[in-house]
Backbone as numpy.savetxt, mean C-alpha at the origin, in Angstrom:
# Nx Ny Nz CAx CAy CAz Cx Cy Cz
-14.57 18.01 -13.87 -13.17 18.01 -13.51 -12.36 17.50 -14.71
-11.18 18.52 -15.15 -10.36 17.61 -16.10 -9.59 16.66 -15.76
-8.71 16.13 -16.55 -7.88 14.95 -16.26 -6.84 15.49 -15.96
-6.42 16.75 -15.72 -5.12 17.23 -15.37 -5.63 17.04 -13.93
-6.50 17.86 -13.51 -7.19 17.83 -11.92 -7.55 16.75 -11.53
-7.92 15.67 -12.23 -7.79 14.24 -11.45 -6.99 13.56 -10.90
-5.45 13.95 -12.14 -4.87 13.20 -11.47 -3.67 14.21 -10.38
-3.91 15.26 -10.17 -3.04 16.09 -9.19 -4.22 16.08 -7.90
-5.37 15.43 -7.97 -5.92 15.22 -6.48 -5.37 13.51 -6.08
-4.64 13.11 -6.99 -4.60 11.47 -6.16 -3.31 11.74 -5.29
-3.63 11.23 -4.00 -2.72 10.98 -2.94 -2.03 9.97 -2.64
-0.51 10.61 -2.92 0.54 9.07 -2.70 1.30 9.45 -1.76
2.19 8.67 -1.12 3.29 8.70 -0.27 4.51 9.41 -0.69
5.23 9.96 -0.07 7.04 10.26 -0.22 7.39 8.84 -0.41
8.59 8.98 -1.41 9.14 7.11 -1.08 9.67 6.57 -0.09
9.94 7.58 0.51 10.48 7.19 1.79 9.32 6.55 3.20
8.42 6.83 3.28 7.20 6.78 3.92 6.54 5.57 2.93
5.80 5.45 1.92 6.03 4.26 1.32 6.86 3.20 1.66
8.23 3.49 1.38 8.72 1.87 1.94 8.69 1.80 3.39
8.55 2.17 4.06 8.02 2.46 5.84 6.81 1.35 5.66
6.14 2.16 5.05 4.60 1.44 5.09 4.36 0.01 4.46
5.65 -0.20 3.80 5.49 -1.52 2.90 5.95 -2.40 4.01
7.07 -1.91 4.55 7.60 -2.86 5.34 6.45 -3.17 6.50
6.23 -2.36 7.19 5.36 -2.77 8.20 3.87 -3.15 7.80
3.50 -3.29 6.33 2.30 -4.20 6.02 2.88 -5.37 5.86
4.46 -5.78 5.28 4.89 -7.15 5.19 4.71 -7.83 6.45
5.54 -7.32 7.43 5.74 -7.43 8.83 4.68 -7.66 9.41
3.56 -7.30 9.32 2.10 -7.80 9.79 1.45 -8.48 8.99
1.65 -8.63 8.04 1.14 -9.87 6.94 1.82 -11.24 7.23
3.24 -11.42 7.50 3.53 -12.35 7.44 3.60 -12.79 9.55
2.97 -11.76 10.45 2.97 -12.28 11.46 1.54 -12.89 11.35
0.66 -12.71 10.62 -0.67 -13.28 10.72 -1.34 -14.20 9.52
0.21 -14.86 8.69 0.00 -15.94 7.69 -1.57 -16.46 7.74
-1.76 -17.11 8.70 -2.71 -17.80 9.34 -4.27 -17.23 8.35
-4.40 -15.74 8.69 -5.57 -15.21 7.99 -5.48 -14.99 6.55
-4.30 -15.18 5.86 -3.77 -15.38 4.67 -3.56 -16.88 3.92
-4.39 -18.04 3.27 -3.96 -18.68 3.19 -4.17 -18.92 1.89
-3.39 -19.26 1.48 -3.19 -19.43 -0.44 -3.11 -18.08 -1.36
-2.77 -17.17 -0.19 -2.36 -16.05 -0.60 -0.36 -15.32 -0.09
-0.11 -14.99 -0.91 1.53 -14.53 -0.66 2.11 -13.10 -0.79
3.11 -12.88 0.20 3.07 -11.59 -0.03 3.41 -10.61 -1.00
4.46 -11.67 -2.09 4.27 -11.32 -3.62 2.91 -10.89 -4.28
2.12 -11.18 -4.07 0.86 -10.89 -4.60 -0.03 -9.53 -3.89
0.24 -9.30 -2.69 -0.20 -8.25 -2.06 0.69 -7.08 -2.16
2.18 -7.44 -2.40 2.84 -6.11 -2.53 2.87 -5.56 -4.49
2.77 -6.67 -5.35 1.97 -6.81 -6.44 1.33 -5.63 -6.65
0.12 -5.85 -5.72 -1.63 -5.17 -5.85 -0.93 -3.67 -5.51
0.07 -3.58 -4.61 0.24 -2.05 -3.71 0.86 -1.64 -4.89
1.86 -2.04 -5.57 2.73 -1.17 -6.53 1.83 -1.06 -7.50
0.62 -1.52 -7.86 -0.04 -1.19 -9.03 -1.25 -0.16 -8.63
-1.48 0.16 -7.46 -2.29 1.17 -7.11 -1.51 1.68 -5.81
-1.15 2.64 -5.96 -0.63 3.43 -4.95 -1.39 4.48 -4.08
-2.30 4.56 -4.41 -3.42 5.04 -3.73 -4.01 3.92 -2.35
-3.87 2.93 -2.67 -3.87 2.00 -1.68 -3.01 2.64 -0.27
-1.41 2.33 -0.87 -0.83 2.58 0.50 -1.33 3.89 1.04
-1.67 4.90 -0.02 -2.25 6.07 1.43 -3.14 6.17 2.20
-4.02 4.99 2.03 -4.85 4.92 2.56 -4.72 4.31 3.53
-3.75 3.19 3.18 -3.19 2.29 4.71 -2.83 3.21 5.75
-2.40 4.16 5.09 -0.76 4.76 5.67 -1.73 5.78 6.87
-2.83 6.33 6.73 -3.67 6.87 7.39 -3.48 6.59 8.74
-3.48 5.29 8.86 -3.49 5.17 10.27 -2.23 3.92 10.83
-1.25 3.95 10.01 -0.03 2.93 9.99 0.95 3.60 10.82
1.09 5.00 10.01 2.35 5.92 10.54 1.98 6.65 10.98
């Protein structure tokens, strides 16, 4: 596979659906602090904007 075809198979969100999905991972991140501790949601939304392949994967079964 070339690198043109690698990167036209990675799957991302519309931005619009993205920030959908951001919000409602905040929104359940910060209702369950508790299982999060010494961790912030700066740091998890961090990790999402640097791999965006992440949120589609969330997004699978979010929206």
């Amino acid at each position: 596979m070339t690198k043109q075809n690698q990167s036209s198979n990675k799957k991302e969100l519309v931005p619009e659906k993205r920030q959908e999905l951001l919000a409602i991972l905040k929104a359940r991140f910060e209702k369950n602090m508790n299982r999060h501790i010494g961790l912030g949601w700066a740091q998890v939304h961090a990790k999402l904007e640097a791999n965006p392949g992440a949120c589609f994967r969330n997004a699978t079964f979010l929206l």
